[in-house]
MIROMI-883103 format. One record per residue (C-alpha): x negated, z, y; residue in one letter. Coordinates in steps of 0.001 Angstrom, whole numbers, plus 500000, padded with zeros to 6 digits. Layout:
BEGIN
XZYa
...
//
This chain:
BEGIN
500000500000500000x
498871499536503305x
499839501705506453x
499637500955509906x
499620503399512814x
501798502425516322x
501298505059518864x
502828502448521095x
505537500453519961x
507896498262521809x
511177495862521493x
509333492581522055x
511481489993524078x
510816486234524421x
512442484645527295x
512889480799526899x
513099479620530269x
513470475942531277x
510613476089534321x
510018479177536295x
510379479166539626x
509338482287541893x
512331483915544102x
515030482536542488x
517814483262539879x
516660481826536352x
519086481069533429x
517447482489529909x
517690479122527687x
517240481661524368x
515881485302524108x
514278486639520504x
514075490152519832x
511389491688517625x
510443495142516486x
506786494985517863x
503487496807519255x
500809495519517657x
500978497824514506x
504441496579513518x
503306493517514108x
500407493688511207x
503112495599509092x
505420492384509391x
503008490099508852x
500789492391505879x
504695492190503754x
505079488111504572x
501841488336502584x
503480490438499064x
502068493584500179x
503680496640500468x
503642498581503671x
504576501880505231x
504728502292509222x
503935505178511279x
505091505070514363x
507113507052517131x
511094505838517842x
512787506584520875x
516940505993521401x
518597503147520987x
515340500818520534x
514070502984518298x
516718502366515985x
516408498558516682x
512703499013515303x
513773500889512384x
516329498882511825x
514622495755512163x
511531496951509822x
513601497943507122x
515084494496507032x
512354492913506406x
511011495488503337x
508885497979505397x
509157501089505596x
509224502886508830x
507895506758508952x
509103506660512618x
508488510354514681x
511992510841516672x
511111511429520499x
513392511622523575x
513873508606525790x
513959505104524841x
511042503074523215x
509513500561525736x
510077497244525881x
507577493961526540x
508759491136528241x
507207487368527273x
508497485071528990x
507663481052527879x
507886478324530393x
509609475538527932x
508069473079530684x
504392473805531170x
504410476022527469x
502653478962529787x
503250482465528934x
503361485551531367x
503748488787529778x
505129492039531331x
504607495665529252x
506049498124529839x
504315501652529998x
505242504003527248x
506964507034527515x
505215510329527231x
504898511453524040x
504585515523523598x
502162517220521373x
504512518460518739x
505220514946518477x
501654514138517657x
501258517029515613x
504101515422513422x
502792512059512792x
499743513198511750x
500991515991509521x
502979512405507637x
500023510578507945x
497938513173505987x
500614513034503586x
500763509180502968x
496980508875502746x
496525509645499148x
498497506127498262x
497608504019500380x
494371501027500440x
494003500298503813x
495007502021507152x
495497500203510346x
495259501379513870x
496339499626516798x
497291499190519818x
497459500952523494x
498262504688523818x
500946506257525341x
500466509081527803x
500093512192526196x
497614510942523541x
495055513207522601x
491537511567523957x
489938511923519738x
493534510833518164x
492438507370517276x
488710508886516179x
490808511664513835x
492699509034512173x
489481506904511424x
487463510122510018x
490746511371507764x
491020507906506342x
486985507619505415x
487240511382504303x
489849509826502319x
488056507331501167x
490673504560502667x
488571502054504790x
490634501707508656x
490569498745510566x
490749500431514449x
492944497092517021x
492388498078520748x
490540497977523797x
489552500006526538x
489092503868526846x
490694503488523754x
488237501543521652x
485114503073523480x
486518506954522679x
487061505495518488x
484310504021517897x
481921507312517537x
483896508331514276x
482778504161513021x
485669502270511177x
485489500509508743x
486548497372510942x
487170496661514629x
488708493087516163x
488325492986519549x
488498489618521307x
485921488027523676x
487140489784526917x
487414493036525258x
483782493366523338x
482425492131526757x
484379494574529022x
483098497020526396x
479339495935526280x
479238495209529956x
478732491594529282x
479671488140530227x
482750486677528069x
481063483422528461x
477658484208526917x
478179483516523783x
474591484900522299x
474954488738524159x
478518487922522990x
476854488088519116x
474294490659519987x
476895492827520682x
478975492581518156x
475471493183515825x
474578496224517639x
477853497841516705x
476956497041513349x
474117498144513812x
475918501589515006x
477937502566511809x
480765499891512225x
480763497920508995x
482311494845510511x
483167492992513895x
485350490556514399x
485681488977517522x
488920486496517954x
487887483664519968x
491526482009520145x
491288478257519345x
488159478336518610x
487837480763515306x
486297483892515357x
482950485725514606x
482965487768511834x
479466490409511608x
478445492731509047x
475504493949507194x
476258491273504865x
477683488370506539x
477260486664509582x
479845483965510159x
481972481621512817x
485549480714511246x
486156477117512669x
490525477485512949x
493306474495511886x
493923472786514896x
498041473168515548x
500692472681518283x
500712476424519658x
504313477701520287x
504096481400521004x
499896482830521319x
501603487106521154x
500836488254517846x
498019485712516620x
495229488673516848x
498039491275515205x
498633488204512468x
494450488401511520x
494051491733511262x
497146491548508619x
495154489108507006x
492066491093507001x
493562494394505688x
495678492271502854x
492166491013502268x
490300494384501984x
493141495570499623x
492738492484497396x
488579493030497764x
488228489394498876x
484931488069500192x
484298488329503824x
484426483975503666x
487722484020502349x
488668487204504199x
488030485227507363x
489849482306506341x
493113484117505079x
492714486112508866x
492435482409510764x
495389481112508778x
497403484267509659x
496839483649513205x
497152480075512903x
500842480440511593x
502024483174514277x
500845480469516549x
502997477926515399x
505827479723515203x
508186481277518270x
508972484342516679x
506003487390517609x
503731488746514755x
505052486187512475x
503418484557510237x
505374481955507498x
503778482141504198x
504494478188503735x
502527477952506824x
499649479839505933x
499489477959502796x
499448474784504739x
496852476152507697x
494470478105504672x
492853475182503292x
491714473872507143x
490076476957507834x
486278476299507499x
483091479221507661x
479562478794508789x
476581481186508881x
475647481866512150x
472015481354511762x
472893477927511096x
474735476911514423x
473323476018518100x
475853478770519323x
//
């Protein structure tokens, strides 16, 4: 089984809008509503896959029960934490025109200690079965600074490897207690390192000094083109399916489904990376958020190409 950890869930909406125009009234052409937050977003994605998969999370009113409700459809199960007030929700709205995106999330509410208390006391609990743990996402206020870091050393105490999904204070704060995998993209290892995006060698040098820290692997999502994938073992650049992209939210939350699937199956970090590009391939292609059609992974897996790094001009 593999569990996933939302501190930060949301009710993702996508707003199909035929051209956006500033200071004026706009008529929705379609709106699609997902359970989301990048955790549930894995979770949906780790099931399309045949995998079986338990949620942690926190649920607030009436959205709450639209993410429990819409999890459980779709054969996960949701260990949601009850708190007052209603879970967030993320706007993303499409312009059918131009195919831009502009997002707007919402800031969670407050979540009280005996709240947190709670969810880890059921996290604890669920450890014992499952193969991988997943943590992501943003934080909501009232997050203890070493949350993400005590999840990370209970799962390796566990002996449960934990693939750790965010960025910022977050990510910095996490990485002392070294999971077993972090995906950050290219803006978010260079805000971390202090780096340019754009240079792609301290780009790699980066990502192999935090391997070099404790991390066992980096991956670093470069959208169209692949990702970098760095361990003690492997050092590789997945080359991604070309496709026509219909919806980009989700494609990161779509790999790291496909690397923890992966890590429970024990695959190789080649086919690990191509499973994860196929993932985020099929999210792409589809509308729907942190969705990822097993027909269309089937169809993207086979494009998805690996090279060693030492053997690219990169």
């Amino acid at each position: 089984m593999i569990t996933t950890v939302t501190l930060n869930p949301a009710v993702d909406k996508l707003y199909l809008v035929d051209g956006v125009q500033e200071g004026t009234v706009m008529r929705v052409q379609q709106v699609l509503n997902t359970a989301g937050g990048k955790g549930l977003n894995v979770s949906r994605v780790a099931r399309q896959l045949g995998e079986e998969v338990t949620a942690l999370s926190f649920a607030g009113g009436h959205n709450g029960d639209f993410l429990t409700q819409g999890l459980e459809q779709t054969g996960i199960r949701s260990n949601f934490v009850s708190v007052p007030g209603e879970t967030r929700c993320c706007i993303n709205i499409r312009d059918i025109k131009t195919g831009r995106h502009t997002e707007f999330l919402e800031p969670g509410q407050p979540i009280e200690p005996a709240a947190f208390d709670e969810l880890l006391r059921r996290y604890e609990a669920i450890l014992p079965q499952s193969k991988v743990v997943v943590i992501s996402g943003s934080t909501p206020k009232g997050t203890p600074a070493d949350f993400y870091g005590k999840l990370i050393r209970l799962a390796k105490a566990a002996h449960v490897p934990v693939i750790l999904d965010t960025s910022g204070a977050a990510l910095k704060e996490a990485l002392p207690a070294n999971p077993t995998m972090i995906k950050p993209n290219r803006e978010e290892l260079a805000a971390l390192a202090g780096i340019d995006p754009e240079d792609n060698a301290a780009i790699l040098e980066a990502a192999r000094q935090l391997c070099r820290s404790g991390i066992d692997a980096v991956v670093v999502s470069l959208g169209s083109e692949g990702a970098l994938y760095i361990s003690r073992e492997a050092a590789l650049r997945g080359i991604a399916p070309k496709i026509d992209v219909q919806n980009t939210v989700g494609c990161g939350d779509s790999m790291v489904a496909g690397f923890a699937v992966s890590m429970a199956k024990g695959l190789s970090p080649e086919d690990a990376l191509c499973l994860a590009m196929a993932c985020g391939a099929a999210n792409a292609a589809d509308l729907r958020t942190g969705w990822a059609d097993p027909r269309l992974i089937e169809q993207y897996l086979p494009q998805c190409q690996t090279e060693r790094i030492e053997e690219l001009c990169w």
